[in-house]
PyMOL Python script that loads the backbone (N, CA, C, O; Angstrom):
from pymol import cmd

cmd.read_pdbstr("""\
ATOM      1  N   UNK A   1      95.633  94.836 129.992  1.00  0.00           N
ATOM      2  CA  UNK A   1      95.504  94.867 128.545  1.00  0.00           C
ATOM      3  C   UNK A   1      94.682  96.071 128.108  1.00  0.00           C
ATOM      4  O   UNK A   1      94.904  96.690 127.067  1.00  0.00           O
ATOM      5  N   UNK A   2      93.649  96.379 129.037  1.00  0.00           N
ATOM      6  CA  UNK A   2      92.886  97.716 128.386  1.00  0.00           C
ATOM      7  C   UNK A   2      93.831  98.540 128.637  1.00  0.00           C
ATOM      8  O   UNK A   2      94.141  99.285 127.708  1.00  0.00           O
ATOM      9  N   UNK A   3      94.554  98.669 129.898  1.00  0.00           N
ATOM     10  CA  UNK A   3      95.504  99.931 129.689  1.00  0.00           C
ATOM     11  C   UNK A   3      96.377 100.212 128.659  1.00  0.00           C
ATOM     12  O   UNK A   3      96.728 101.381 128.497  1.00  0.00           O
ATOM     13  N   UNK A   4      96.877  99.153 127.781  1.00  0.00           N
ATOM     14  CA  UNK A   4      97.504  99.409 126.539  1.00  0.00           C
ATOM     15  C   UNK A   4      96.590  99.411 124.942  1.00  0.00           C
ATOM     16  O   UNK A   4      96.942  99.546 123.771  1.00  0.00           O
ATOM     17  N   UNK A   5      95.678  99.256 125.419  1.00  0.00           N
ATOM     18  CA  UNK A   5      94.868  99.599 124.383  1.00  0.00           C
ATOM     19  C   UNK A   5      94.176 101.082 124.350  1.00  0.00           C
ATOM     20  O   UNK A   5      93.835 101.558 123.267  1.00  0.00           O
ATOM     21  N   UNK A   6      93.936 101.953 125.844  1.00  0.00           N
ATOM     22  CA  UNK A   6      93.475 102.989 125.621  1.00  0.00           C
ATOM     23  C   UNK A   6      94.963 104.065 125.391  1.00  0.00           C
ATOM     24  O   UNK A   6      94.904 105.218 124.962  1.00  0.00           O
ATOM     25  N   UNK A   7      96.047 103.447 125.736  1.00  0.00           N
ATOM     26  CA  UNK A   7      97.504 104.326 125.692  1.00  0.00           C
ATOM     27  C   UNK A   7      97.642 104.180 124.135  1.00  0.00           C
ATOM     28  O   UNK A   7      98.596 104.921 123.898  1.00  0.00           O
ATOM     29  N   UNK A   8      97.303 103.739 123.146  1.00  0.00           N
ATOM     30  CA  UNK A   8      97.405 103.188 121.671  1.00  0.00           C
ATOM     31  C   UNK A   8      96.856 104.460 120.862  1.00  0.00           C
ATOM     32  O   UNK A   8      95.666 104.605 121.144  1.00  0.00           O
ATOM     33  N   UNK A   9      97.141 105.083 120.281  1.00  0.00           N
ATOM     34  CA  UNK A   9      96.402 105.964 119.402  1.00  0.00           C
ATOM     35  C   UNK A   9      95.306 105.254 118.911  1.00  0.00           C
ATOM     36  O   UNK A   9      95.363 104.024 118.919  1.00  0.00           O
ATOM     37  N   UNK A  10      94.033 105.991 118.360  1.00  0.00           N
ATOM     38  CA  UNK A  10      93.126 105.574 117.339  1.00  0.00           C
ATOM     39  C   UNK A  10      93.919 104.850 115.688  1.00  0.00           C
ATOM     40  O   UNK A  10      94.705 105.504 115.002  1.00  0.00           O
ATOM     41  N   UNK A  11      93.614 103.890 115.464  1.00  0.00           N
ATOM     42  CA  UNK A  11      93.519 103.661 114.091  1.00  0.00           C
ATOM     43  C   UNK A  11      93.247 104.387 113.265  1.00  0.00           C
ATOM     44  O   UNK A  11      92.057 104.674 113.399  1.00  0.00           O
ATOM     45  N   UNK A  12      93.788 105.012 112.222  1.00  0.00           N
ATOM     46  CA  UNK A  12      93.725 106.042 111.248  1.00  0.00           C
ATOM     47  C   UNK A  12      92.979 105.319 110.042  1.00  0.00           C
ATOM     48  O   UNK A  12      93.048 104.105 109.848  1.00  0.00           O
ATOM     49  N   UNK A  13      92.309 106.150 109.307  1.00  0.00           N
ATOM     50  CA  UNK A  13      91.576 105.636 108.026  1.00  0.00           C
ATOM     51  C   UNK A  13      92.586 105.254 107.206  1.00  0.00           C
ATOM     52  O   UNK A  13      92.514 104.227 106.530  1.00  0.00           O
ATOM     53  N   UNK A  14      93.490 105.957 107.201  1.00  0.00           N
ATOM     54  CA  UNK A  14      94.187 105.811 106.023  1.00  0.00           C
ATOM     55  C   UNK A  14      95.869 105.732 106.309  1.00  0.00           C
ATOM     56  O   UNK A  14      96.341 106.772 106.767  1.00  0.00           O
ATOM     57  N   UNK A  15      96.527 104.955 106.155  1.00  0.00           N
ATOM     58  CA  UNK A  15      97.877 104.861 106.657  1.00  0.00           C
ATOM     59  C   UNK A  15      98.920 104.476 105.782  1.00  0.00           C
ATOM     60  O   UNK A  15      98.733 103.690 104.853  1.00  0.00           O
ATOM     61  N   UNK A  16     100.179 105.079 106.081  1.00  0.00           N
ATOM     62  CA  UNK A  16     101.225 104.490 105.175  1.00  0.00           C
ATOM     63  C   UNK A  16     102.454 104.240 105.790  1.00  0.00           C
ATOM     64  O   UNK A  16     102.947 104.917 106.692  1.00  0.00           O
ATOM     65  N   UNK A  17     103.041 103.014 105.150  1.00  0.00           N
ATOM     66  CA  UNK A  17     104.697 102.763 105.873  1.00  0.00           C
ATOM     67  C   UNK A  17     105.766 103.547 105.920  1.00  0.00           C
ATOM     68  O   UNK A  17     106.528 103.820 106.847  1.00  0.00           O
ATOM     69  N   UNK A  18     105.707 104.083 104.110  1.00  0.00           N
ATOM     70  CA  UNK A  18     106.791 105.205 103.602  1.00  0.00           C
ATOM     71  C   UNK A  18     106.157 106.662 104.440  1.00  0.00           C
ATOM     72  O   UNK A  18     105.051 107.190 104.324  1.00  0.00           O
ATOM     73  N   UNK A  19     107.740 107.176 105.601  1.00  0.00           N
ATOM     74  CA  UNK A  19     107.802 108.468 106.238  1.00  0.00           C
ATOM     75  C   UNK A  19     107.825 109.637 104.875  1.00  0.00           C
ATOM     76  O   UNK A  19     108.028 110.831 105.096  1.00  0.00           O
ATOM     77  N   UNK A  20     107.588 109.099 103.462  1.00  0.00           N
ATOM     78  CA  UNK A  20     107.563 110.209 102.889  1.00  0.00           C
ATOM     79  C   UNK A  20     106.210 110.965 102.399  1.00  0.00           C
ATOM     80  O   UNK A  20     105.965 112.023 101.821  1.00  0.00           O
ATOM     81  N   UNK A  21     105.286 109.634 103.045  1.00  0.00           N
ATOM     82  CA  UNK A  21     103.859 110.046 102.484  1.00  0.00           C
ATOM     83  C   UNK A  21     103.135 110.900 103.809  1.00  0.00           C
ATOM     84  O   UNK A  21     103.325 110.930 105.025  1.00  0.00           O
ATOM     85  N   UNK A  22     102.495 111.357 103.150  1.00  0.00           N
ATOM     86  CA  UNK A  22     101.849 112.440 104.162  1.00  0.00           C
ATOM     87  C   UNK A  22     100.718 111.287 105.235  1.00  0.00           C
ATOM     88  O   UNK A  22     100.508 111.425 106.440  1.00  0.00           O
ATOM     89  N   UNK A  23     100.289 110.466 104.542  1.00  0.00           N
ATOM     90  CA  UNK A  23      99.941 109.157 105.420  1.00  0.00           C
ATOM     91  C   UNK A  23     100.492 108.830 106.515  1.00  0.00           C
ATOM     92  O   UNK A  23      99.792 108.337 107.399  1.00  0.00           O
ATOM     93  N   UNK A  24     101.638 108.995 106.677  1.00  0.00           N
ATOM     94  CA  UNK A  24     102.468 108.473 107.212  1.00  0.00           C
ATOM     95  C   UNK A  24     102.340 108.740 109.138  1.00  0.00           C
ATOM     96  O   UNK A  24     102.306 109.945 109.388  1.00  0.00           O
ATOM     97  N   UNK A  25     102.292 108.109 110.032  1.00  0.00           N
ATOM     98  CA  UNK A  25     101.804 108.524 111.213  1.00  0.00           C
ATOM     99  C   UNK A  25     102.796 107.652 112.414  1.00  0.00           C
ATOM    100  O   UNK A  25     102.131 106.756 112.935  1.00  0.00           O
ATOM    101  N   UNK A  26     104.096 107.728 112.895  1.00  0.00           N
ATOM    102  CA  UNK A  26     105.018 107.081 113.638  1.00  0.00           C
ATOM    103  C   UNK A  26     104.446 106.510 114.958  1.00  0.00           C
ATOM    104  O   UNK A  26     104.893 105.431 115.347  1.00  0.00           O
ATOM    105  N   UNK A  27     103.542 107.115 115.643  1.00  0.00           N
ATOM    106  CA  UNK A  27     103.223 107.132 116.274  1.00  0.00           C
ATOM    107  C   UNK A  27     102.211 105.615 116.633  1.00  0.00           C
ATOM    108  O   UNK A  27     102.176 104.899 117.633  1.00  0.00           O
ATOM    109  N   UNK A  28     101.475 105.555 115.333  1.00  0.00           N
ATOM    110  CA  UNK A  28     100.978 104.252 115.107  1.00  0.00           C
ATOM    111  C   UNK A  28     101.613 103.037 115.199  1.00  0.00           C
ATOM    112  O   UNK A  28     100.981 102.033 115.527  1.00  0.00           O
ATOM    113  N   UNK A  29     102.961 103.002 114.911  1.00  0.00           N
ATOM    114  CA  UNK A  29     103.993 102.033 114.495  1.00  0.00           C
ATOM    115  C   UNK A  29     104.446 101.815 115.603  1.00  0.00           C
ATOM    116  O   UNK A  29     105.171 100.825 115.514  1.00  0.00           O
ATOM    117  N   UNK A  30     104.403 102.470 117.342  1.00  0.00           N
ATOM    118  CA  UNK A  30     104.885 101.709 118.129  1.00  0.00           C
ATOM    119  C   UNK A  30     104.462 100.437 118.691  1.00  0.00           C
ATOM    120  O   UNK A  30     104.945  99.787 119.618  1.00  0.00           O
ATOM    121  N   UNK A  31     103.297 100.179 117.819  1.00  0.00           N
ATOM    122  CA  UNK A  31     103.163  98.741 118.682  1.00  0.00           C
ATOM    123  C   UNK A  31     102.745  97.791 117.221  1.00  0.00           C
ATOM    124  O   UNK A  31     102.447  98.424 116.208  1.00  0.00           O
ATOM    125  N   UNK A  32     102.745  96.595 117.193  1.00  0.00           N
ATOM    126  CA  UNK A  32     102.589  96.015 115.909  1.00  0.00           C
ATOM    127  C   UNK A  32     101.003  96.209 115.850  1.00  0.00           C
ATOM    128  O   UNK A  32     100.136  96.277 116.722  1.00  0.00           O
ATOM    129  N   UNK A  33     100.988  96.281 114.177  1.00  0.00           N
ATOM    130  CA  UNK A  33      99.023  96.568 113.444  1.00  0.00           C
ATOM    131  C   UNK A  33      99.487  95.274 112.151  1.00  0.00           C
ATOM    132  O   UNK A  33     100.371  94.908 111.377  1.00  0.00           O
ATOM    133  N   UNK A  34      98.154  95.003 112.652  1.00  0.00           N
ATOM    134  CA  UNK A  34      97.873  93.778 111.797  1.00  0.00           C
ATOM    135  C   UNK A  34      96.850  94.677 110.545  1.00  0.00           C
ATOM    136  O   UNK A  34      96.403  95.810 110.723  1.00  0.00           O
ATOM    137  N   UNK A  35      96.646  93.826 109.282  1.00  0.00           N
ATOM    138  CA  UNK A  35      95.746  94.384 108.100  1.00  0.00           C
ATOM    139  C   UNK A  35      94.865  92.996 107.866  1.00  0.00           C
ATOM    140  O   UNK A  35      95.562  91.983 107.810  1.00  0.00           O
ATOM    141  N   UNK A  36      93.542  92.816 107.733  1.00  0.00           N
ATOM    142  CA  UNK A  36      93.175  92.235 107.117  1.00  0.00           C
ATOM    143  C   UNK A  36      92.341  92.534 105.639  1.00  0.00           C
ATOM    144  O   UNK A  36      91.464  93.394 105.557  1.00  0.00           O
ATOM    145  N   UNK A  37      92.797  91.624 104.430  1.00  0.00           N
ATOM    146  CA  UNK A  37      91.911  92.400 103.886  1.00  0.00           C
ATOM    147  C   UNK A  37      90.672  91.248 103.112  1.00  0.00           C
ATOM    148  O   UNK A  37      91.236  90.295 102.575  1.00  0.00           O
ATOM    149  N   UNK A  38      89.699  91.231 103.040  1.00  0.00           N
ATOM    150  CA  UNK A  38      88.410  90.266 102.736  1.00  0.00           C
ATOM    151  C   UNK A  38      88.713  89.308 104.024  1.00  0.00           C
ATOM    152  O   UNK A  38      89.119  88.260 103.523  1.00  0.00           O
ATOM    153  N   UNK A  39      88.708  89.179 105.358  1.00  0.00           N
ATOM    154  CA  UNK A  39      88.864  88.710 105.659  1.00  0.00           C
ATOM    155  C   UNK A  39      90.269  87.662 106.219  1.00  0.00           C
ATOM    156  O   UNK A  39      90.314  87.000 107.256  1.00  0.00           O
ATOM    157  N   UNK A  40      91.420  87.804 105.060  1.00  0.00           N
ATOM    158  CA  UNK A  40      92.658  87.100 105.047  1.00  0.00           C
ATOM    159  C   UNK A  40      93.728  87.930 105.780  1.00  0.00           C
ATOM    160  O   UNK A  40      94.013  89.032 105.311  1.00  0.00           O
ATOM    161  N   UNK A  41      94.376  87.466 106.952  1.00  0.00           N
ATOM    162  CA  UNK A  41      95.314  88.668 107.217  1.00  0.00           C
ATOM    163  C   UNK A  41      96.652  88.880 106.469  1.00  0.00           C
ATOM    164  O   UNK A  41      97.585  88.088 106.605  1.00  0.00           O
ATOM    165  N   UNK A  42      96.717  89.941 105.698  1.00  0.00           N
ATOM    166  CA  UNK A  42      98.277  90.267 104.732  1.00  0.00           C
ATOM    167  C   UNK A  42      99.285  90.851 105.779  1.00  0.00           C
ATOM    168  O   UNK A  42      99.134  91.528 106.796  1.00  0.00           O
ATOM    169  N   UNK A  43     100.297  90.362 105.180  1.00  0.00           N
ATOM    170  CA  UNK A  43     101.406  91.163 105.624  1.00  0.00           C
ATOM    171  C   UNK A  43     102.307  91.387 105.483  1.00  0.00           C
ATOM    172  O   UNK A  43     103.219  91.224 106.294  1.00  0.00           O
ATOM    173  N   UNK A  44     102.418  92.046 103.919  1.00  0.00           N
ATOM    174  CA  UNK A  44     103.030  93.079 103.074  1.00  0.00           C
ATOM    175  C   UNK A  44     102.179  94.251 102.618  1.00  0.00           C
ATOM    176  O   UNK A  44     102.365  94.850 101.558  1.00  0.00           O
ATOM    177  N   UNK A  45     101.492  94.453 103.260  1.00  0.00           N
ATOM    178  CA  UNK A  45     100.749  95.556 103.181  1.00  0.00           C
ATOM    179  C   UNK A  45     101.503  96.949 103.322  1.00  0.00           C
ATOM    180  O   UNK A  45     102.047  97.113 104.414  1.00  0.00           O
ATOM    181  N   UNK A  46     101.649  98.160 102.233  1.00  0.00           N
ATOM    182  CA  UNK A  46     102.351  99.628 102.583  1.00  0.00           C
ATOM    183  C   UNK A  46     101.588 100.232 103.027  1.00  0.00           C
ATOM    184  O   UNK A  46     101.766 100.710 104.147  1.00  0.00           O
ATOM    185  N   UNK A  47     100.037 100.523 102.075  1.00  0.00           N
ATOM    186  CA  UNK A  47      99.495 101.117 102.739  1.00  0.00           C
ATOM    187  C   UNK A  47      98.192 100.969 102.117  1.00  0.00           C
ATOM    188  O   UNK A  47      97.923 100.721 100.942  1.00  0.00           O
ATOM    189  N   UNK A  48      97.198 101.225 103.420  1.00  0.00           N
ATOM    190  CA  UNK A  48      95.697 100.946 102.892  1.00  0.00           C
ATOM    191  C   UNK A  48      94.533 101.900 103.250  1.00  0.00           C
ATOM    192  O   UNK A  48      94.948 103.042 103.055  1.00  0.00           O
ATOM    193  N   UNK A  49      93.743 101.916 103.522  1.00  0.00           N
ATOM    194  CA  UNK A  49      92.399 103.002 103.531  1.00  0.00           C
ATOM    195  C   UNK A  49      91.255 102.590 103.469  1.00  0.00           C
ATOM    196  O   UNK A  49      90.694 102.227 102.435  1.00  0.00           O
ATOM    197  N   UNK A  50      90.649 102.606 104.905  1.00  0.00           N
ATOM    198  CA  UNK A  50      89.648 101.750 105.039  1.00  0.00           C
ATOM    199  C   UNK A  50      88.356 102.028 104.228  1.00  0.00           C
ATOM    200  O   UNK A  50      87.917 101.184 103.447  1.00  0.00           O
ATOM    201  N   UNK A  51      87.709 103.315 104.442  1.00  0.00           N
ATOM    202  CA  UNK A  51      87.253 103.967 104.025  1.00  0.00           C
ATOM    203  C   UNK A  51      86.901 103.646 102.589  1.00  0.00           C
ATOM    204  O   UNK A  51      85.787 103.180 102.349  1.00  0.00           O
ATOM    205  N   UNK A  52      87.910 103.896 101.463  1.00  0.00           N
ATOM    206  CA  UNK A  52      87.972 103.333 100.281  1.00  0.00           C
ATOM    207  C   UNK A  52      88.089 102.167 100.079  1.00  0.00           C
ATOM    208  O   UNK A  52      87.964 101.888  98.886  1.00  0.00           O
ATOM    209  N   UNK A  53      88.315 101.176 100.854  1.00  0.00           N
ATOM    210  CA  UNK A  53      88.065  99.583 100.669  1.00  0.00           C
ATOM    211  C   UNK A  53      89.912  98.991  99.661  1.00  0.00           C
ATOM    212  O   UNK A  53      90.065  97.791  99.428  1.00  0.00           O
ATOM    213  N   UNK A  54      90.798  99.808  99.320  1.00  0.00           N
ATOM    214  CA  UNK A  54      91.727  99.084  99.530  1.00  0.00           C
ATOM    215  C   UNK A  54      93.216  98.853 100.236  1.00  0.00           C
ATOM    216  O   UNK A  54      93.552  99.467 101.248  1.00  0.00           O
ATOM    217  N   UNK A  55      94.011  97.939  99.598  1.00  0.00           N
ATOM    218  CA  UNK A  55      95.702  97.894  99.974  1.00  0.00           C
ATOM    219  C   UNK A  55      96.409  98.232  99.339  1.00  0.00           C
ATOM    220  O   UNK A  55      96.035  98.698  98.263  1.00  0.00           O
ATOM    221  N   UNK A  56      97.738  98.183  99.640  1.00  0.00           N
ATOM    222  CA  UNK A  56      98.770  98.716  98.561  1.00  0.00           C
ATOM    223  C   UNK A  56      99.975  98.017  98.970  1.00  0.00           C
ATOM    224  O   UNK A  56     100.484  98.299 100.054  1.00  0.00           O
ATOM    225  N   UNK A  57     100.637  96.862  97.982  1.00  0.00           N
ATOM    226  CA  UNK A  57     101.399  95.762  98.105  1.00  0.00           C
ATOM    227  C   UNK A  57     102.348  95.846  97.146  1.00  0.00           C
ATOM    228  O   UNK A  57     102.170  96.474  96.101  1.00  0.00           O
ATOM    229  N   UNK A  58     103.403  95.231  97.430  1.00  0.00           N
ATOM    230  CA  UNK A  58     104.460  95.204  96.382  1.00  0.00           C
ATOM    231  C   UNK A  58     104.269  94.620  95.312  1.00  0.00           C
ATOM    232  O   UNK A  58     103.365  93.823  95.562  1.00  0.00           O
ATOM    233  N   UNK A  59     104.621  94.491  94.022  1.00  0.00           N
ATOM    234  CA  UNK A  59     104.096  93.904  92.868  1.00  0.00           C
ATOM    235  C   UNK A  59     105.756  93.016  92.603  1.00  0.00           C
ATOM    236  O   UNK A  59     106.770  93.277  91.956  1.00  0.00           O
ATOM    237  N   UNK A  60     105.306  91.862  93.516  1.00  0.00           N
ATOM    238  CA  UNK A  60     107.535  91.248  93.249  1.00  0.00           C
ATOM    239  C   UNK A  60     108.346  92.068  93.936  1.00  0.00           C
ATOM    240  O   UNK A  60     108.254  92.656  95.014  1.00  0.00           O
ATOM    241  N   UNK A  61     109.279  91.977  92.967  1.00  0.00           N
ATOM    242  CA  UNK A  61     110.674  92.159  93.117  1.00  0.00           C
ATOM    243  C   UNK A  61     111.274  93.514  92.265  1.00  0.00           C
ATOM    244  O   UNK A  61     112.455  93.858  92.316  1.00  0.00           O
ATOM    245  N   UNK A  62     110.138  94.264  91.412  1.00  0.00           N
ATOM    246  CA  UNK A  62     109.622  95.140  90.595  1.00  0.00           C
ATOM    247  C   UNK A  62     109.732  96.487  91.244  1.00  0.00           C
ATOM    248  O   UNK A  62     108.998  97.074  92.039  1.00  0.00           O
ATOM    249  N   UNK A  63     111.272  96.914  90.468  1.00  0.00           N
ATOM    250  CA  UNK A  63     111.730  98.559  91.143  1.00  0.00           C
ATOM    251  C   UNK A  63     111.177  99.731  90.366  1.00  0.00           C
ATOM    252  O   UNK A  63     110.846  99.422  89.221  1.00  0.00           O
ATOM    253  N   UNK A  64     110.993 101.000  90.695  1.00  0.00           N
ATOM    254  CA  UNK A  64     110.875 102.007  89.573  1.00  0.00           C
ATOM    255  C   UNK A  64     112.556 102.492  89.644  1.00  0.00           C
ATOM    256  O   UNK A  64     113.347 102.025  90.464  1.00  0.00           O
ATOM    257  N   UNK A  65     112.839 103.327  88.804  1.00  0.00           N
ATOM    258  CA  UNK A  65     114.081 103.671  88.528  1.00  0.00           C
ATOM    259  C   UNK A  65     114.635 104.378  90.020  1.00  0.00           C
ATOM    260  O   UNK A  65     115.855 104.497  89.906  1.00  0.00           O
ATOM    261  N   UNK A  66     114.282 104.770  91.063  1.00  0.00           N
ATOM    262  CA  UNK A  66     114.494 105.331  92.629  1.00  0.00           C
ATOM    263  C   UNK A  66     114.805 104.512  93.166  1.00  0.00           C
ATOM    264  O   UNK A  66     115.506 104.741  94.152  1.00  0.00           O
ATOM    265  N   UNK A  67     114.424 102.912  92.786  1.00  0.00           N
ATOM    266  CA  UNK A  67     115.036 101.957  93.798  1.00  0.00           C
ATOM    267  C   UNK A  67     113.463 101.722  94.668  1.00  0.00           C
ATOM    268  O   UNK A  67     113.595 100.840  95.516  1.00  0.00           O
ATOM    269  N   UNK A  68     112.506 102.123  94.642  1.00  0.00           N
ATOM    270  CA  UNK A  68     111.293 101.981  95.176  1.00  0.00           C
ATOM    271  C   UNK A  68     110.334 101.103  94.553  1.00  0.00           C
ATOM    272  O   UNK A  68     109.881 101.175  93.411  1.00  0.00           O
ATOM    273  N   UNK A  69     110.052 100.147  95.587  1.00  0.00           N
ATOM    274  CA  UNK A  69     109.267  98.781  94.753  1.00  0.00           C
ATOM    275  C   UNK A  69     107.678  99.621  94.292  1.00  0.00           C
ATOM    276  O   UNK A  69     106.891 100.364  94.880  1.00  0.00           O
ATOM    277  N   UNK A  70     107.778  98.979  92.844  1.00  0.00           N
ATOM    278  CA  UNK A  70     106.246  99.172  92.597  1.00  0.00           C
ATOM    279  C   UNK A  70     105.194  98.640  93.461  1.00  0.00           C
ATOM    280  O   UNK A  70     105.385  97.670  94.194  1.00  0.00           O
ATOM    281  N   UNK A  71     104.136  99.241  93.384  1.00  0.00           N
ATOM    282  CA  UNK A  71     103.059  99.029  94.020  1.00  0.00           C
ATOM    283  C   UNK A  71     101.593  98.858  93.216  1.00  0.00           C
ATOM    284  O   UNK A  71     101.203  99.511  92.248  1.00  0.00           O
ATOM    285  N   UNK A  72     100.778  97.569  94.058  1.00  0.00           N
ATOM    286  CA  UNK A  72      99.319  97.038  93.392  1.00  0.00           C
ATOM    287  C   UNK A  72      98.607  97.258  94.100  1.00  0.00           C
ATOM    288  O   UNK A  72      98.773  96.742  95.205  1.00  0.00           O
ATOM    289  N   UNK A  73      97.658  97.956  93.933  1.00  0.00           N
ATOM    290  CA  UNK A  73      96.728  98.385  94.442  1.00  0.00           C
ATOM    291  C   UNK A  73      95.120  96.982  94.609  1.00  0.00           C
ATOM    292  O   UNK A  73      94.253  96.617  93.816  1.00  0.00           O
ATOM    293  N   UNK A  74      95.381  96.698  95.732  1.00  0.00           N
ATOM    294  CA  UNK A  74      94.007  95.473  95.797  1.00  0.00           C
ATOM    295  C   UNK A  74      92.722  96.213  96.555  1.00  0.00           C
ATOM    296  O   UNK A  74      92.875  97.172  97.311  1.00  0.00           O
ATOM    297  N   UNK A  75      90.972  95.409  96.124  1.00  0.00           N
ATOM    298  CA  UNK A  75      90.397  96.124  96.484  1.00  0.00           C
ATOM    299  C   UNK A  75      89.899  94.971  97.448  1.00  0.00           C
ATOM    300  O   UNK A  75      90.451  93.887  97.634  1.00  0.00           O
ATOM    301  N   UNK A  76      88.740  95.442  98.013  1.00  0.00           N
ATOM    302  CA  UNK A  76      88.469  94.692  99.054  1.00  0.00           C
ATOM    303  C   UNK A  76      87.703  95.105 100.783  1.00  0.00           C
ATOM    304  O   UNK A  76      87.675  96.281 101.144  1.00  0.00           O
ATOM    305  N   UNK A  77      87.248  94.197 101.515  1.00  0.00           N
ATOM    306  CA  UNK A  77      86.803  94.996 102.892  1.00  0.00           C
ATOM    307  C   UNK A  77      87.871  94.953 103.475  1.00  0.00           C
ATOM    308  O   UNK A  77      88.420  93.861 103.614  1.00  0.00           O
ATOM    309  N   UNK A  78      88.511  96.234 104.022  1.00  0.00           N
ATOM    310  CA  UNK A  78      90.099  96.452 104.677  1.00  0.00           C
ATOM    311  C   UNK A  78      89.722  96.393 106.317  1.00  0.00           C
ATOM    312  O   UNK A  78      88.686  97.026 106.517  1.00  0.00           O
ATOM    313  N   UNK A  79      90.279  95.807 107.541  1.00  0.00           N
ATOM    314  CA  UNK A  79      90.263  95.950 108.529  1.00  0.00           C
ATOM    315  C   UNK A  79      91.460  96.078 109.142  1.00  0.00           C
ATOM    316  O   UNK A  79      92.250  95.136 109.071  1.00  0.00           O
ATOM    317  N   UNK A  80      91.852  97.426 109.948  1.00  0.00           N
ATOM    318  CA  UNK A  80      92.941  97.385 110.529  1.00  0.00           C
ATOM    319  C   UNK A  80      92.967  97.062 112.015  1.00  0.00           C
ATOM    320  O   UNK A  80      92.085  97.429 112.792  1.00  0.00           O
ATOM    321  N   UNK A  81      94.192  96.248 112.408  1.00  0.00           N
ATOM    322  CA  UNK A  81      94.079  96.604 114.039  1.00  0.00           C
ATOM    323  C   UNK A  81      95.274  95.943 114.933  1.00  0.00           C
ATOM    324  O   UNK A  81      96.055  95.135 114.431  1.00  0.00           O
ATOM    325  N   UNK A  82      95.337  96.272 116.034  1.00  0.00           N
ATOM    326  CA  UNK A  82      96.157  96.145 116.830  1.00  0.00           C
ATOM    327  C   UNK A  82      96.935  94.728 117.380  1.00  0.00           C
ATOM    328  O   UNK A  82      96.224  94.224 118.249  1.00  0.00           O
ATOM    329  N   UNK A  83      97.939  94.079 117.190  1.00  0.00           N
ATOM    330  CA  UNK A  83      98.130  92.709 117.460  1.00  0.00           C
ATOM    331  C   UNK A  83      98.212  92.556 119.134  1.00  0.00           C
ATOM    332  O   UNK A  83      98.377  91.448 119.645  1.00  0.00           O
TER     333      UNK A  83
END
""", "prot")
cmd.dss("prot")
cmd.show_as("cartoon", "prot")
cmd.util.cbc("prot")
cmd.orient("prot")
């Protein structure tokens, strides 16, 4: 188990799902990352930032005109990590 934890990249401060954000880091995504945020683990989380203390979640079913779900920004103590 440590051997797949030191083969794991570092956890990034700041991360995103969409490959269009400069956030964006593939490399992270080969193994599943859990989010917690105050404690509760989410998981619809796009993208969050520990650092700054929040998440970024879909708001519904709620498109902008691109076809891209809006997004709510929650605040909170963010913890990311490895399942």
């Amino acid at each position: 188990m440590t051997d797949a934890a030191q083969a794991s990249p570092a956890m990034p401060d700041r991360l995103s799902v969409d490959p269009r954000s400069p956030f964006h880091d593939a490399a992270v995504f080969e193994r599943d990352i859990g989010i917690r945020l105050n404690g509760k683990e989410r998981f619809d989380v796009e993208e969050y930032c520990i650092s700054e203390g929040w998440v970024k979640v879909p708001a519904g079913r709620t498109v902008d005109r691109k076809g891209h779900p809006l997004m709510i920004k929650l605040k909170g103590k963010v913890e990311a990590f490895y399942k």
